[in-house]
Backbone atoms as SQL, in Angstrom:
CREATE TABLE atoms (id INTEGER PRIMARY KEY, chain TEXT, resi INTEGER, resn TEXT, atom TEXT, x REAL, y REAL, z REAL);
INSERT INTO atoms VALUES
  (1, 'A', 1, 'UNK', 'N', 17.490, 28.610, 6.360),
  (2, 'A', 1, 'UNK', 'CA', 17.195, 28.253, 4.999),
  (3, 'A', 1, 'UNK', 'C', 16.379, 26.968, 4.994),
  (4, 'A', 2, 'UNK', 'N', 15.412, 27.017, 4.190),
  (5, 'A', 2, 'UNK', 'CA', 14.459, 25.451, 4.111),
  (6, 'A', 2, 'UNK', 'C', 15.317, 24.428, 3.142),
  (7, 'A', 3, 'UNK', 'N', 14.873, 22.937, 3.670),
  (8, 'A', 3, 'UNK', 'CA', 15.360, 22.207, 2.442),
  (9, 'A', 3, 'UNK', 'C', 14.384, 21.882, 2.108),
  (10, 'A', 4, 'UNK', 'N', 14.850, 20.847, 0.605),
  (11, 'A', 4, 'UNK', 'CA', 13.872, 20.415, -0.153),
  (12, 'A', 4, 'UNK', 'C', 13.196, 19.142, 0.488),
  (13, 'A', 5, 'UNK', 'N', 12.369, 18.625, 0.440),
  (14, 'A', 5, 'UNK', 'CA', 12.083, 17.163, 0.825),
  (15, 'A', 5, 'UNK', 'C', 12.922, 16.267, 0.794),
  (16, 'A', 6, 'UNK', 'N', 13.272, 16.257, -0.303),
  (17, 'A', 6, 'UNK', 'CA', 14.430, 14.943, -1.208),
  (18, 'A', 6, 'UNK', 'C', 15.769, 14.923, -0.061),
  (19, 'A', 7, 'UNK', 'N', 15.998, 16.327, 0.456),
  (20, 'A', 7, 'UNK', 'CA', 17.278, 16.064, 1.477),
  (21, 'A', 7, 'UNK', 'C', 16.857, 15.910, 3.162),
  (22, 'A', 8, 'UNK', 'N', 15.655, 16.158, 3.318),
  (23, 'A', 8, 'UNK', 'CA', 15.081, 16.058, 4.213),
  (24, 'A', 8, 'UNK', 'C', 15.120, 14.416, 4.565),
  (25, 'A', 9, 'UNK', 'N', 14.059, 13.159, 3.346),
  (26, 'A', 9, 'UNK', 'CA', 14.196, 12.009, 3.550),
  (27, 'A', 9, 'UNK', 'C', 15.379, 11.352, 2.905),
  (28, 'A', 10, 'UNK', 'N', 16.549, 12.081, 2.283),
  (29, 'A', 10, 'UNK', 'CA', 17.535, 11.373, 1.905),
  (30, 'A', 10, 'UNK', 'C', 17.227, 10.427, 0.421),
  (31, 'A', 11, 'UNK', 'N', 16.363, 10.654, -0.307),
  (32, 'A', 11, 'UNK', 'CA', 16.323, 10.068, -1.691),
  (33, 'A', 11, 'UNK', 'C', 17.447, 10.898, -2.635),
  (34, 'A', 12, 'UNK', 'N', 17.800, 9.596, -3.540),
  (35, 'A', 12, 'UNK', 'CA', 18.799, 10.157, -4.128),
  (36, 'A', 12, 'UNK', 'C', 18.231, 10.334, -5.914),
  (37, 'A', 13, 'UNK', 'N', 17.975, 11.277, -6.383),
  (38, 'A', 13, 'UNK', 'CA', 17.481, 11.846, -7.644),
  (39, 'A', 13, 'UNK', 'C', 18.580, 12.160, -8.839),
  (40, 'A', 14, 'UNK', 'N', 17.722, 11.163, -9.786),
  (41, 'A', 14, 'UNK', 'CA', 18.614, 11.321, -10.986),
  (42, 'A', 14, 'UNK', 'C', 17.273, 11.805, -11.859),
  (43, 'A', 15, 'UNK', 'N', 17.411, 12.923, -12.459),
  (44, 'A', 15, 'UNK', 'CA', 16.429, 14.175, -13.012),
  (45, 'A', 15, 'UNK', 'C', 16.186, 13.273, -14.528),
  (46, 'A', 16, 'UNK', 'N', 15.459, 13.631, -14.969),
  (47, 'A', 16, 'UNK', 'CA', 15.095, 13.418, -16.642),
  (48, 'A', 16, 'UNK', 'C', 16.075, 14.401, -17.348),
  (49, 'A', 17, 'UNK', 'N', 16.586, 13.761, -18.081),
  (50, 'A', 17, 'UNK', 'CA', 17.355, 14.610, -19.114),
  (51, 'A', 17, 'UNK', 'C', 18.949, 14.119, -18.737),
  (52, 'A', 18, 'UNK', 'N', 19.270, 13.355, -17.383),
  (53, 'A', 18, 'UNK', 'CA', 20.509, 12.922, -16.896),
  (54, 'A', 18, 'UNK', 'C', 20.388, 11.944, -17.340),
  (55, 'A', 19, 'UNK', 'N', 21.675, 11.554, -17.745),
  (56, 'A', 19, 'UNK', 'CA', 22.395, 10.123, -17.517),
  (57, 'A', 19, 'UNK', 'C', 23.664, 9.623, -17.422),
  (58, 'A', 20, 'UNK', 'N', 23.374, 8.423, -16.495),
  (59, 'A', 20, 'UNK', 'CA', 24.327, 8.018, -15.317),
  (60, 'A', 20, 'UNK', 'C', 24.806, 6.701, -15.733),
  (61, 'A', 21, 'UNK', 'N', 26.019, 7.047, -16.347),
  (62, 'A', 21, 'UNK', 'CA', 26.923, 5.784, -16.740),
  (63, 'A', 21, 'UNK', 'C', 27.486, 5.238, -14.858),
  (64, 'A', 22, 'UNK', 'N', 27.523, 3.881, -14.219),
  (65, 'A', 22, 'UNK', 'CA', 27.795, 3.533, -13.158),
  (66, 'A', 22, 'UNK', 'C', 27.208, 2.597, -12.357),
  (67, 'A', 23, 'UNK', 'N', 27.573, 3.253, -11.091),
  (68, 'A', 23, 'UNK', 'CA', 26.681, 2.325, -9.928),
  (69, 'A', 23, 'UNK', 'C', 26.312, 2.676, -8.762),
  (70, 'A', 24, 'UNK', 'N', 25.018, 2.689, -8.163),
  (71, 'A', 24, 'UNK', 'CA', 24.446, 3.080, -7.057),
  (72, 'A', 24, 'UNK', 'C', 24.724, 1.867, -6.024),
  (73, 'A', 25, 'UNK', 'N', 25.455, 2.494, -4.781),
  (74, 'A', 25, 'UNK', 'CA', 25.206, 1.961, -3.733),
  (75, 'A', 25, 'UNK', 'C', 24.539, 2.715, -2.385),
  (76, 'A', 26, 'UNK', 'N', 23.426, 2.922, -1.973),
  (77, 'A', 26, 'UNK', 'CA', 22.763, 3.436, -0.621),
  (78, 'A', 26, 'UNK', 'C', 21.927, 2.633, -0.099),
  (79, 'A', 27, 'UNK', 'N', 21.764, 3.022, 1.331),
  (80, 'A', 27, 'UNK', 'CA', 21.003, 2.686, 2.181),
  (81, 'A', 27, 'UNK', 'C', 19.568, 3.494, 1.829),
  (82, 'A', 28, 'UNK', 'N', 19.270, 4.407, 1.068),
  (83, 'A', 28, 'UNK', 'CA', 18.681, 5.420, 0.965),
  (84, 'A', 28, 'UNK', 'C', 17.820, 4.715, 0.024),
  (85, 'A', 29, 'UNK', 'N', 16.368, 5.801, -0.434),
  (86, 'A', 29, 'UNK', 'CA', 15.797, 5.751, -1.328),
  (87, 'A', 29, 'UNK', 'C', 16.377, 6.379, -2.443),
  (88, 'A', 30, 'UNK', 'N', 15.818, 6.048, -3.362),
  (89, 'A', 30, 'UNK', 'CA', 16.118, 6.274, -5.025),
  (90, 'A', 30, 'UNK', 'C', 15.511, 6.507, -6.282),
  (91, 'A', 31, 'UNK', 'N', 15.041, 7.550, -6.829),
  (92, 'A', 31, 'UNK', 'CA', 14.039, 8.061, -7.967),
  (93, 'A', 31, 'UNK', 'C', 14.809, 8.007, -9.266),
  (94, 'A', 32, 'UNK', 'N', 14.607, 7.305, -9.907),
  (95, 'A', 32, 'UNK', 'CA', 15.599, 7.393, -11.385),
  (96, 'A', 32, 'UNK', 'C', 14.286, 7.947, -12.395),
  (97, 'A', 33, 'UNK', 'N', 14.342, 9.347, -12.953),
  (98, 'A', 33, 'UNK', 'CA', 13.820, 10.200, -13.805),
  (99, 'A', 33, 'UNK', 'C', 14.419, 10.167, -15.096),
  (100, 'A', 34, 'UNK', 'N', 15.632, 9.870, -14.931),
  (101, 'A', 34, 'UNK', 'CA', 16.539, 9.880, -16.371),
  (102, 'A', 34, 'UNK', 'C', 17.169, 8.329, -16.742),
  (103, 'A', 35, 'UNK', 'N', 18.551, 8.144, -17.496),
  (104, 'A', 35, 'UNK', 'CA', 18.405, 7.302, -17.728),
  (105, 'A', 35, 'UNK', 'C', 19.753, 6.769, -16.520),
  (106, 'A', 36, 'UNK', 'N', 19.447, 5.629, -16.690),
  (107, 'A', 36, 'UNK', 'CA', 20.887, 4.759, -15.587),
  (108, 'A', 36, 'UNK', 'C', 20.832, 3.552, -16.697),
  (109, 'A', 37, 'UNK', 'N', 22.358, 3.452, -16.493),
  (110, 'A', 37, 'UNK', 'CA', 23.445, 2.558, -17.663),
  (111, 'A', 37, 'UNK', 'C', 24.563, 1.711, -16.073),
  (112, 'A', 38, 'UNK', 'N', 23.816, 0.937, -15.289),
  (113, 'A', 38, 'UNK', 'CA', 24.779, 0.194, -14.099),
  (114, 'A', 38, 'UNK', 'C', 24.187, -0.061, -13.208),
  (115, 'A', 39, 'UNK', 'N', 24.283, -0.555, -12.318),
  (116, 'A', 39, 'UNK', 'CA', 23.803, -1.772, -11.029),
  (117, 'A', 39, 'UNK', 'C', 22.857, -0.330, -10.275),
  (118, 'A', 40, 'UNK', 'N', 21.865, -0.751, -9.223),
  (119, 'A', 40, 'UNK', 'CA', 21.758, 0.072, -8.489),
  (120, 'A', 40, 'UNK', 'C', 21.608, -1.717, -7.249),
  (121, 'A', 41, 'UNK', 'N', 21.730, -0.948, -5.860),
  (122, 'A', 41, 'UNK', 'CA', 22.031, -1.570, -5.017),
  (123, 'A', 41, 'UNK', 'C', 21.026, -0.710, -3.850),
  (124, 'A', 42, 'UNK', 'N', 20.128, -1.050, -3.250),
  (125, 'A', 42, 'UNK', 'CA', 19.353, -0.344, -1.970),
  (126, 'A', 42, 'UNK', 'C', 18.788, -0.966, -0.847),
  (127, 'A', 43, 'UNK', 'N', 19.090, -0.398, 0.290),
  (128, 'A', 43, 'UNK', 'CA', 17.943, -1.288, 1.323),
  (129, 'A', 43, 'UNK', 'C', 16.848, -1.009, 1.495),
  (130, 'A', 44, 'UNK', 'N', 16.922, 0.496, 0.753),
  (131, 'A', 44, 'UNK', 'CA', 15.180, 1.073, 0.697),
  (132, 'A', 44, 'UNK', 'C', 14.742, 1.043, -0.483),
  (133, 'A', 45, 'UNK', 'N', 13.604, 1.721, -1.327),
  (134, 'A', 45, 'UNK', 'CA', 12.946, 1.839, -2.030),
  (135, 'A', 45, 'UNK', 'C', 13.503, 2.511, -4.002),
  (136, 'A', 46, 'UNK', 'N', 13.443, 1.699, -4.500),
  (137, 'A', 46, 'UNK', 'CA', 14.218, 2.808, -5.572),
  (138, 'A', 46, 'UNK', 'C', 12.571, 2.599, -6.691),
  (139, 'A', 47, 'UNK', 'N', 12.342, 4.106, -6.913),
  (140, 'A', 47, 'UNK', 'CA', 10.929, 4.401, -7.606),
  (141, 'A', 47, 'UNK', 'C', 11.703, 4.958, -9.263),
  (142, 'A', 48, 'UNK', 'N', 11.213, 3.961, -10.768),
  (143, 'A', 48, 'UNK', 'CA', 11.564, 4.282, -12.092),
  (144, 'A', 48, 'UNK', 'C', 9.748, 5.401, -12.761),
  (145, 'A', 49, 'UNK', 'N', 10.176, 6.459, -12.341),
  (146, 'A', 49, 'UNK', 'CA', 9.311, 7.568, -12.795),
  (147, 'A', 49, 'UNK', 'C', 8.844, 6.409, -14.646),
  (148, 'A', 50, 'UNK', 'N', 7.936, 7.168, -15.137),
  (149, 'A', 50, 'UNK', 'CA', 7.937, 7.506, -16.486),
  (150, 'A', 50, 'UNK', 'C', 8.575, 7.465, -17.695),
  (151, 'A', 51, 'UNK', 'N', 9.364, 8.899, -17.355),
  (152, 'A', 51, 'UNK', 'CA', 10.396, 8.709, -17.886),
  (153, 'A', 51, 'UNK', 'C', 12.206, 7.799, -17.901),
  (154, 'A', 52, 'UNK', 'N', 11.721, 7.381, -16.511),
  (155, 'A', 52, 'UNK', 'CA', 13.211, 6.481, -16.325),
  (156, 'A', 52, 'UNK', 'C', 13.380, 5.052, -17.067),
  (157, 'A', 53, 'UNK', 'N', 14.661, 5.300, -17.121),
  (158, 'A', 53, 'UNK', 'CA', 15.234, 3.843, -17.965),
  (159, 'A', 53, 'UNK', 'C', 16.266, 3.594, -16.873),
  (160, 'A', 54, 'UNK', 'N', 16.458, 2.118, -16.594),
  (161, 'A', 54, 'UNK', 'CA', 17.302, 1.201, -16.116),
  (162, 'A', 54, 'UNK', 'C', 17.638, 0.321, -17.040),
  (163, 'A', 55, 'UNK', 'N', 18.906, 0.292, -17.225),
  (164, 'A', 55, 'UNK', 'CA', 19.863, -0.821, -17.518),
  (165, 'A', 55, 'UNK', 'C', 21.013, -1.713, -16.856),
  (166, 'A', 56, 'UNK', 'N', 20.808, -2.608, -16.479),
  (167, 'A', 56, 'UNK', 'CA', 21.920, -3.116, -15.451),
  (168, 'A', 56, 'UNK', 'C', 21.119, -4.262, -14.505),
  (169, 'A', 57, 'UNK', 'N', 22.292, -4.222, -13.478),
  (170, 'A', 57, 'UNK', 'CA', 21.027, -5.322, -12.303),
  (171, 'A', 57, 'UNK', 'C', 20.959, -4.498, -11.301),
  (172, 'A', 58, 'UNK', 'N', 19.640, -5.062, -10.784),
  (173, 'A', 58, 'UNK', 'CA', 19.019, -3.843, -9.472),
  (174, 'A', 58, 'UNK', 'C', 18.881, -4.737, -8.002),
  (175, 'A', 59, 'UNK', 'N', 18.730, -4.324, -6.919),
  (176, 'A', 59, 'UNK', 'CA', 18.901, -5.058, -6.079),
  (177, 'A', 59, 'UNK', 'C', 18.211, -4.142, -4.843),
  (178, 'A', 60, 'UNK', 'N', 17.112, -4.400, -4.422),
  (179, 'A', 60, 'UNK', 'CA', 16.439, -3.251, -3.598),
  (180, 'A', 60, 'UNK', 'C', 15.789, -4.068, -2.672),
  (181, 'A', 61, 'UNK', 'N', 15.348, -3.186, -1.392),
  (182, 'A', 61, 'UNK', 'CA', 13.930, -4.119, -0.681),
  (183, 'A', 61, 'UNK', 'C', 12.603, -3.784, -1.111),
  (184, 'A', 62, 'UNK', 'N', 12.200, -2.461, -1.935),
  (185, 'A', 62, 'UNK', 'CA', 10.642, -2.200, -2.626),
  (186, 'A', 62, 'UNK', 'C', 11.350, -1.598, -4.114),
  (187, 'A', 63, 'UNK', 'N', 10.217, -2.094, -5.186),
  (188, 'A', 63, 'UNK', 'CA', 10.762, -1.447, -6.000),
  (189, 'A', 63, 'UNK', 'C', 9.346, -1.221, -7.224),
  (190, 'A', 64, 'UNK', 'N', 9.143, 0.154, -7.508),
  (191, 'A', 64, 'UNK', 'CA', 7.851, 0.692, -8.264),
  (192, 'A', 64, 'UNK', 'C', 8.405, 0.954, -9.270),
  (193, 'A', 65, 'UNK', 'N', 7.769, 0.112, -10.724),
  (194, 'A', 65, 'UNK', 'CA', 8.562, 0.829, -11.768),
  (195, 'A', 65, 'UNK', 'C', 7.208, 1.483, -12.834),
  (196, 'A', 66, 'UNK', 'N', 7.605, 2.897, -13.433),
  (197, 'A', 66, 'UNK', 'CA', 6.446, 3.109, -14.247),
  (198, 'A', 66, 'UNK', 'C', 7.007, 3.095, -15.616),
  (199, 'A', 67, 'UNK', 'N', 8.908, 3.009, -15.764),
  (200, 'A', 67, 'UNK', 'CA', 8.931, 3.489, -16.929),
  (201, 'A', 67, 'UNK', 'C', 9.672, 2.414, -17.401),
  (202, 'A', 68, 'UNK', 'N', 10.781, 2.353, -17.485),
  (203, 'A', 68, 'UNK', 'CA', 11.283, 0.965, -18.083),
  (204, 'A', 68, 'UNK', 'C', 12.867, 0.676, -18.052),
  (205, 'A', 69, 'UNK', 'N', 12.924, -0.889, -17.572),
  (206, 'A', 69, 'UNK', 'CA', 13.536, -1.224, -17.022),
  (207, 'A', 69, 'UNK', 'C', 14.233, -2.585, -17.838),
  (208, 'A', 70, 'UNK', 'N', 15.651, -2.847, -17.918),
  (209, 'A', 70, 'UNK', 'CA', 16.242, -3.418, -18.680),
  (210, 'A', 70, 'UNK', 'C', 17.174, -4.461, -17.790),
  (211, 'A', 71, 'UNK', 'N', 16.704, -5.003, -16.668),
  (212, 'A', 71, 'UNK', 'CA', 17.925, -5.697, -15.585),
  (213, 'A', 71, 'UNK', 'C', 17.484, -7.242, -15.286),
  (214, 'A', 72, 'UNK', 'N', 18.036, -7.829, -14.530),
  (215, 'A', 72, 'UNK', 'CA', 17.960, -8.543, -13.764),
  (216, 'A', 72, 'UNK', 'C', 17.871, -7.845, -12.410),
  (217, 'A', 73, 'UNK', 'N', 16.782, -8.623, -11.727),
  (218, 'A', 73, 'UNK', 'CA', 15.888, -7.798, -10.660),
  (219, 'A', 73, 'UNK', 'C', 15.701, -8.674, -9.014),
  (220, 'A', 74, 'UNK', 'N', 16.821, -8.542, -8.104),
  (221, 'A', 74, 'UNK', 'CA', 15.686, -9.323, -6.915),
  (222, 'A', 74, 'UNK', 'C', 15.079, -8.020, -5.822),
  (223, 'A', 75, 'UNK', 'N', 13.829, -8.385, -5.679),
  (224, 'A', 75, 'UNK', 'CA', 13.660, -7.681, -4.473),
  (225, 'A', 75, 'UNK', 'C', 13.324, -7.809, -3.422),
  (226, 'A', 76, 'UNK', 'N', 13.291, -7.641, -2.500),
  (227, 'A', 76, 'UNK', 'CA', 13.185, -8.345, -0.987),
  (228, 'A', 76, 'UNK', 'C', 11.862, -8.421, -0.353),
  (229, 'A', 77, 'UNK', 'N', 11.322, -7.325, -1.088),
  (230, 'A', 77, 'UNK', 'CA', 9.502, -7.605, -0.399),
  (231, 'A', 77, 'UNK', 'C', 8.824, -7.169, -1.809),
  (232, 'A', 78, 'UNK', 'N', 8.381, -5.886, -2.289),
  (233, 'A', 78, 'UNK', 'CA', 7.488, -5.977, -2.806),
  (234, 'A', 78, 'UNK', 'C', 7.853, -5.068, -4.708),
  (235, 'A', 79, 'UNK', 'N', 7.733, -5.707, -5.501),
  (236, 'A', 79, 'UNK', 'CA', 7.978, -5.496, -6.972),
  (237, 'A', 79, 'UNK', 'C', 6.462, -4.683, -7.772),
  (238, 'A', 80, 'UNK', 'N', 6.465, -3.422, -7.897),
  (239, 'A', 80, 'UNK', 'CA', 5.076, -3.144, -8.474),
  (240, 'A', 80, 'UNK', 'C', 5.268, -2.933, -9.670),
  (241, 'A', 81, 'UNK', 'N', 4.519, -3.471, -10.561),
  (242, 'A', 81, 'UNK', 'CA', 4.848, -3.084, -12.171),
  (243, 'A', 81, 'UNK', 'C', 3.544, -1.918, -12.440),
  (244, 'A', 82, 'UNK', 'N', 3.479, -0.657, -12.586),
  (245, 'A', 82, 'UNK', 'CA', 2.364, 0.465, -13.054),
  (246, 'A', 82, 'UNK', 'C', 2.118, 0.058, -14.595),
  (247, 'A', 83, 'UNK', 'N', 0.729, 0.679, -15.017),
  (248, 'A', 83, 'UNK', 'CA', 0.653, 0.513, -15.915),
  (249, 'A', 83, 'UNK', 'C', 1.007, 0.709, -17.424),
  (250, 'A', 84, 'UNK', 'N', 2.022, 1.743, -17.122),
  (251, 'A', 84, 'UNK', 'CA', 3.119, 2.367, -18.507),
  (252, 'A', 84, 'UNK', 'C', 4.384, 1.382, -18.468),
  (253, 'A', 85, 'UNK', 'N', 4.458, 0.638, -17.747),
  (254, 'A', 85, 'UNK', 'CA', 6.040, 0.029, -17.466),
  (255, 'A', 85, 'UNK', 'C', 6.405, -1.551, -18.558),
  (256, 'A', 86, 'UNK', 'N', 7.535, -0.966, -18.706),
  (257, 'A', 86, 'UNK', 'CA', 8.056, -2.147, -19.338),
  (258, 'A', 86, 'UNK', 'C', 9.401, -3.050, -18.853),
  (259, 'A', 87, 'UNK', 'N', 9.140, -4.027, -18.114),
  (260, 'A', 87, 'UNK', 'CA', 10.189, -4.927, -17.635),
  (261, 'A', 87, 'UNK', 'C', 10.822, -5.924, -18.536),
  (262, 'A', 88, 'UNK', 'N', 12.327, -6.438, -19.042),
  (263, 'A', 88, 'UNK', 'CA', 12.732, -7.219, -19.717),
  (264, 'A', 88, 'UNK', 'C', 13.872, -7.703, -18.613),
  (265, 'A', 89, 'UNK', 'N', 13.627, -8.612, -17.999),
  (266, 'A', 89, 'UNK', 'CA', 14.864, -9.620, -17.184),
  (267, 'A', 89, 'UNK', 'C', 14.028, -10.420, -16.255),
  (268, 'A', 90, 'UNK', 'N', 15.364, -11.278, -15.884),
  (269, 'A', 90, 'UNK', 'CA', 14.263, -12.366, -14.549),
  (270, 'A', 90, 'UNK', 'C', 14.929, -11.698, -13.255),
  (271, 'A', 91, 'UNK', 'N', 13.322, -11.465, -12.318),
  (272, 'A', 91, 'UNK', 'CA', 13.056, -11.227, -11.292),
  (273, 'A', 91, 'UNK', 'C', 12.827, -12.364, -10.059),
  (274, 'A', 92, 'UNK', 'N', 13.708, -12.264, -9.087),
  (275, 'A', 92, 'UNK', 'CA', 13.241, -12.701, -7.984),
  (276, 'A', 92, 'UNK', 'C', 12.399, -11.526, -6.734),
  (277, 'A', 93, 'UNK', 'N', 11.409, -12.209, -6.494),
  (278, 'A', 93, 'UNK', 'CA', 10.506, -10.860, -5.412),
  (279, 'A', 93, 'UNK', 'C', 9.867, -11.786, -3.994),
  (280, 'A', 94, 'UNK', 'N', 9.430, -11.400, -3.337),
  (281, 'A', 94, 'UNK', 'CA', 8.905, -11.627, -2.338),
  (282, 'A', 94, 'UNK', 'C', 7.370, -11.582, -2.727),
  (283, 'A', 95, 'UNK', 'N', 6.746, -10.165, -3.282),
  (284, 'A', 95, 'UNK', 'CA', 5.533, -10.018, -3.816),
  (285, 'A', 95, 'UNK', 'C', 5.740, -8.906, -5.180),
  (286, 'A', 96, 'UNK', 'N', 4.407, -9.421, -5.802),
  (287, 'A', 96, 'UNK', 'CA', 4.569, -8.381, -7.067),
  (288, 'A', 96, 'UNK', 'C', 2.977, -8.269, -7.508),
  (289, 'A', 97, 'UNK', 'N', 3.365, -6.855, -8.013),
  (290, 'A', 97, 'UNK', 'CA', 1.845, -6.332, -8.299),
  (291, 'A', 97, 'UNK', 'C', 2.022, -6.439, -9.471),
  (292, 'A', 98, 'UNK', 'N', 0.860, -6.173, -10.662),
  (293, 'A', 98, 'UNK', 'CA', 1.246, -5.844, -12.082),
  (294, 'A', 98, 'UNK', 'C', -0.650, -5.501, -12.246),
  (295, 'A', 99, 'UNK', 'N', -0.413, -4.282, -12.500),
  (296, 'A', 99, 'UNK', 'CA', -1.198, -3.203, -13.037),
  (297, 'A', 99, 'UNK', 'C', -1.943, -3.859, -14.795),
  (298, 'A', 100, 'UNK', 'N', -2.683, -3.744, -14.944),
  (299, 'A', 100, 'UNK', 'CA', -3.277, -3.768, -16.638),
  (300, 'A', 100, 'UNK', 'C', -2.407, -3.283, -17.369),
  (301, 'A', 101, 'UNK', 'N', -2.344, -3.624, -18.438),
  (302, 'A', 101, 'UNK', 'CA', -1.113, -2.336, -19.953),
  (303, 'A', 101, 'UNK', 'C', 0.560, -2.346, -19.210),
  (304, 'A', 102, 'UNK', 'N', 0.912, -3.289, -17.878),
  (305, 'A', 102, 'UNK', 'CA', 2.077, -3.201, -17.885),
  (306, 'A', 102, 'UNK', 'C', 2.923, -4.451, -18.943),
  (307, 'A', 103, 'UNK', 'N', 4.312, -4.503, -19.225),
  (308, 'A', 103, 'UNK', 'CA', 4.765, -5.050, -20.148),
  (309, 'A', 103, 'UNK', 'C', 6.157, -6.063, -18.983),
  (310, 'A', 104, 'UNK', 'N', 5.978, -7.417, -19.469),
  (311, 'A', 104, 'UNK', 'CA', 6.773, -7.950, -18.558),
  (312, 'A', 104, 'UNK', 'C', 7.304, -9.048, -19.353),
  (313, 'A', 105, 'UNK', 'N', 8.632, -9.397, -19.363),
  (314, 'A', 105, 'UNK', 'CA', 9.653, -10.300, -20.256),
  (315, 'A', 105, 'UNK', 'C', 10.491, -11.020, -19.493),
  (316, 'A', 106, 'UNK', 'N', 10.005, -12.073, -19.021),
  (317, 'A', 106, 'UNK', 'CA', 11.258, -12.680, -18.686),
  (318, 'A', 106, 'UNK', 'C', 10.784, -13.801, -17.338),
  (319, 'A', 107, 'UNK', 'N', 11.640, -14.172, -16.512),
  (320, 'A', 107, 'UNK', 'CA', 10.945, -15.464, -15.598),
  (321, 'A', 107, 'UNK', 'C', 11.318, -14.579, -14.361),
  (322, 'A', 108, 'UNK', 'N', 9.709, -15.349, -13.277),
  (323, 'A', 108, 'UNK', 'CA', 9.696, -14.877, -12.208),
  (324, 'A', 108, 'UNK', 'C', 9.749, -15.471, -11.169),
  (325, 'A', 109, 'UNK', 'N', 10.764, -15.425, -10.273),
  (326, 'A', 109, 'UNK', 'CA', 10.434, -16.478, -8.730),
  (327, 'A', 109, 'UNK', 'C', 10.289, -15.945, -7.680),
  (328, 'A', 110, 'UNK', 'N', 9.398, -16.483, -7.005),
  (329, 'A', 110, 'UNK', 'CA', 8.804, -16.004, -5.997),
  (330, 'A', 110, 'UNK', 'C', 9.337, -16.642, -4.612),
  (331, 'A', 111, 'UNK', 'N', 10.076, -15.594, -3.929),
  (332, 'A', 111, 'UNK', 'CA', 10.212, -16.209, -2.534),
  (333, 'A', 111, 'UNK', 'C', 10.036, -15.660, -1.703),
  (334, 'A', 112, 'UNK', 'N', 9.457, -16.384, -0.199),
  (335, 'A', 112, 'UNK', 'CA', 9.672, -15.636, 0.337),
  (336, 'A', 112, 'UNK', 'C', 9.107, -16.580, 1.961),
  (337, 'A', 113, 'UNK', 'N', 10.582, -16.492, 2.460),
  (338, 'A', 113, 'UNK', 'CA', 10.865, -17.371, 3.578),
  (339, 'A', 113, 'UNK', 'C', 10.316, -17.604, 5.131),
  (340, 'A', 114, 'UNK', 'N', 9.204, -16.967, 4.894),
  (341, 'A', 114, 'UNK', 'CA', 8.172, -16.938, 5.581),
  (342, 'A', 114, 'UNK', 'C', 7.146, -17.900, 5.654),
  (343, 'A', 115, 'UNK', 'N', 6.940, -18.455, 4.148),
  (344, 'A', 115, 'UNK', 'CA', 6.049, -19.570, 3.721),
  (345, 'A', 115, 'UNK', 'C', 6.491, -21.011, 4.430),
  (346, 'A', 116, 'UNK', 'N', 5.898, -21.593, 4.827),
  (347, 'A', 116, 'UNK', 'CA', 6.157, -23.060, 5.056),
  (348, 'A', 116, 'UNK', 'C', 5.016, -23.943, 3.913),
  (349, 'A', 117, 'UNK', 'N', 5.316, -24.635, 2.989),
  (350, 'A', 117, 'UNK', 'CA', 4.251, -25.484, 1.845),
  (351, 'A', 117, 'UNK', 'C', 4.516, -26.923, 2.837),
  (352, 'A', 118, 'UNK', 'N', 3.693, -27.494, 3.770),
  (353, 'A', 118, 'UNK', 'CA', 3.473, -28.640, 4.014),
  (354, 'A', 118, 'UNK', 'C', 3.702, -29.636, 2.782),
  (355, 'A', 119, 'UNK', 'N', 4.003, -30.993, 2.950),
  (356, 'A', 119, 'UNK', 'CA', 4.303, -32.097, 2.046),
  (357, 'A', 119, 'UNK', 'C', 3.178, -32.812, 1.904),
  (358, 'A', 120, 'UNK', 'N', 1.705, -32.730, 2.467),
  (359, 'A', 120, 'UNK', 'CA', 0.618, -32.957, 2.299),
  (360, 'A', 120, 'UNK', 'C', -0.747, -32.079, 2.772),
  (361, 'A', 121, 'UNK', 'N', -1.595, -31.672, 2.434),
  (362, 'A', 121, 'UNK', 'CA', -2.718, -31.032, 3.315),
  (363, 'A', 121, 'UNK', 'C', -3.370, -31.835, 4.070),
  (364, 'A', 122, 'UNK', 'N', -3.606, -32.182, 5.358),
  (365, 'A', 122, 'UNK', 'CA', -4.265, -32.827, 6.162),
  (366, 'A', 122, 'UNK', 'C', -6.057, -32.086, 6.239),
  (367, 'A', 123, 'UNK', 'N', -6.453, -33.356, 6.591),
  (368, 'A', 123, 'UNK', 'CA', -8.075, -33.066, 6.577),
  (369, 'A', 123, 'UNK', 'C', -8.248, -32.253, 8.485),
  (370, 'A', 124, 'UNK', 'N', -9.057, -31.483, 8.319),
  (371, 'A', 124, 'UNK', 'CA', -9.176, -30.987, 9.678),
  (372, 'A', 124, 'UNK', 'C', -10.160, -32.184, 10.921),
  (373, 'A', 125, 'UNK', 'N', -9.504, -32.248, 12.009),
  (374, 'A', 125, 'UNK', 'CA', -10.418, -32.740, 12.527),
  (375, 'A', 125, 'UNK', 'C', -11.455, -32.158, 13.378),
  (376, 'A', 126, 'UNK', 'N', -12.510, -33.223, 13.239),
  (377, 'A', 126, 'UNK', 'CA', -13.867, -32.418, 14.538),
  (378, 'A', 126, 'UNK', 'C', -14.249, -33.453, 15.528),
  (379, 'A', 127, 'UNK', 'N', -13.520, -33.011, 16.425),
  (380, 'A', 127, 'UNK', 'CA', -14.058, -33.661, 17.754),
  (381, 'A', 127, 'UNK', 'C', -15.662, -33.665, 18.153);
């Protein structure tokens, strides 16, 4: 018997027309199509289709949103806002994209512990 993709890479799908009073915890990826009402928690990727609504706080290492999203947000590397999306909470990210016509509310900090900001810029020298 074939499987579908989705069980093949282990994403976990919440369809349009569902909704999920709760809380996500995986290691896995994550497609929210419908609506979610509670935390989601990931070390991989959780993608908000279109039609998806988030409410709650989210906590991922990538996170693409197209549809709209109602949390407090950190993510560990990279935050993309598409251009249908509407974000309302403060985000901590590593990096973030934001598309034209996306909608964004709230304060953003940027970290990411890789950076060293020297306490002065020094002039280069030429021998």
């Amino acid at each position: 018997m074939a499987t579908r993709p989705e069980e093949e890479s282990g994403v976990n799908v919440i369809a349009e027309g569902t909704t999920l009073t709760g809380n996500i915890v995986t290691s896995g990826d994550c497609r929210i199509d419908g609506t979610m009402k509670g935390n989601i928690q990931s070390n991989a990727k959780v993608i908000v289709g279109i039609n998806g609504i988030i409410e709650g706080e989210l906590v991922c290492k990538n996170l693409e949103i197209e549809g709209k999203v109602k949390a407090n947000v950190n993510v560990g590397e990279l935050l993309a806002l598409k251009s249908n999306s509407t974000l309302v909470g403060n985000i901590t990210v590593g990096k973030i994209s934001i598309e034209p016509g996306a909608n964004f509310i709230g304060n953003c900090r940027m970290q990411n512990s890789k950076i060293e900001v020297p306490g002065q810029l020094q002039e280069p020298q030429n021998k």
